[in-house]
N, C-alpha and C positions, 0 to 999 in steps of 0.2 A: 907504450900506448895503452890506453885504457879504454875497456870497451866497456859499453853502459848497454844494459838489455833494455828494452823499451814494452812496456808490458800491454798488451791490445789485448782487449774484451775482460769475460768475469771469468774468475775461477767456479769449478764446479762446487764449492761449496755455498758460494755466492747463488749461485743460479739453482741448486735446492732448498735452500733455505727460504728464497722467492716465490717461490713454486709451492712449496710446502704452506709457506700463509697465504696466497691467494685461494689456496686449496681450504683451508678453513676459514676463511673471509666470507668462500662463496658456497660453503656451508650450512655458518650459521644465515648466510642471506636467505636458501633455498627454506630452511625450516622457518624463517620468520613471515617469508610468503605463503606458504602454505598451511601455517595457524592459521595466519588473517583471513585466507580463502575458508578453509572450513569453518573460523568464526561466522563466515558471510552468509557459509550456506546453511547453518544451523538460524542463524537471526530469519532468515528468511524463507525458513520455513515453520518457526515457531510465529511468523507473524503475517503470513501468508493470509489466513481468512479475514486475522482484521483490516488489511490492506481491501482485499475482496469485498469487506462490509462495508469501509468507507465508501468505495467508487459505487457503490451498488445503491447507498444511502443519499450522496449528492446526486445521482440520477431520478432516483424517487423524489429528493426534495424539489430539483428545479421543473419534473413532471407534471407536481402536486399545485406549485406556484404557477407556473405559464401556463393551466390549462383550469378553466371549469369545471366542479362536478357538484354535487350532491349528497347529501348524506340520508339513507334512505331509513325507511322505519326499522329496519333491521342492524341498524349501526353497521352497514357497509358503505364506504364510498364506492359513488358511480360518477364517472366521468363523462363530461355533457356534451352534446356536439357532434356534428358531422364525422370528427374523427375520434372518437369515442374506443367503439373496436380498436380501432390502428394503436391508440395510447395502451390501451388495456392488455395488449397482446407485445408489447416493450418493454412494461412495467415491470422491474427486477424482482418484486415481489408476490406470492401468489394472491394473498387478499389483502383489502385496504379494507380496517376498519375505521369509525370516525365517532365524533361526540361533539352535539352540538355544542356550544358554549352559551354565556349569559347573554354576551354584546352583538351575536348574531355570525362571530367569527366558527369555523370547524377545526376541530381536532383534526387528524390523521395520525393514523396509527400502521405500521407496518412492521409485522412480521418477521424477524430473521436470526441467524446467530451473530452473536457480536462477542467476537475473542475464544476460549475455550467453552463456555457456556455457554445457554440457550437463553434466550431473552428477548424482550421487545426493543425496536427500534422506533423512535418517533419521527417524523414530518408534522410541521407545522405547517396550516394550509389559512388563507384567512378569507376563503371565498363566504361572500354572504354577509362582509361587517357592511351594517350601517351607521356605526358611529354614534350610535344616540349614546 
């Protein structure tokens, strides 16, 4: 009679060997996530202010656009209206300057940093065209 050994599971070189490359699988998984993580947080803080200056820029701009004001003898904008104060006291930036134009429209000009350096931001406002 012949007996036949019947062989159930993995030998243990089998189940190191397994072990061993899941082991640097998840590795080099952990250091490709946590490049990309510190990639993220260096992008996002080298761009941090101009993020800041945009949100900061379209709230001036649609302030400048939805509301009235004036440009006074002293190239400041003033904003006109019962809610005048309320706007003035919102507005992202500390002063509005402005320049009349030819056709009757107003500059605006505002104030702010834009990226690493310091510089003007503009808002276009067109309170005042008459179209001639």
């Amino acid at each position: 009679m012949i007996k036949y050994s019947q062989k159930k599971g993995f030998t243990l070189i089998e189940l190191l060997v397994t072990l061993s490359l899941m082991g640097l699988f998840s590795i080099f998984a952990l250091q490709m996530f946590s490049d990309s993580f510190v990639l993220q947080l260096n992008y996002k803080k080298q761009n941090s202010d101009f993020f800041e200056m945009s949100v900061k820029s379209a709230i001036a701009d649609k302030l400048i656009r939805e509301n009235s004001g004036t440009c006074g003898t002293d190239n400041l904008f003033v904003f006109n209206g019962l809610s005048a104060d309320s706007l003035r006291a919102v507005f992202p930036f500390p002063e509005l300057h402005c320049e009349p134009g030819k056709w009757g429209e107003i500059l605006v000009y505002y104030s702010g940093k834009r990226g690493p350096g310091n510089g003007f931001s503009v808002g276009w406002s067109g309170i005042g065209y008459t179209g001639e």
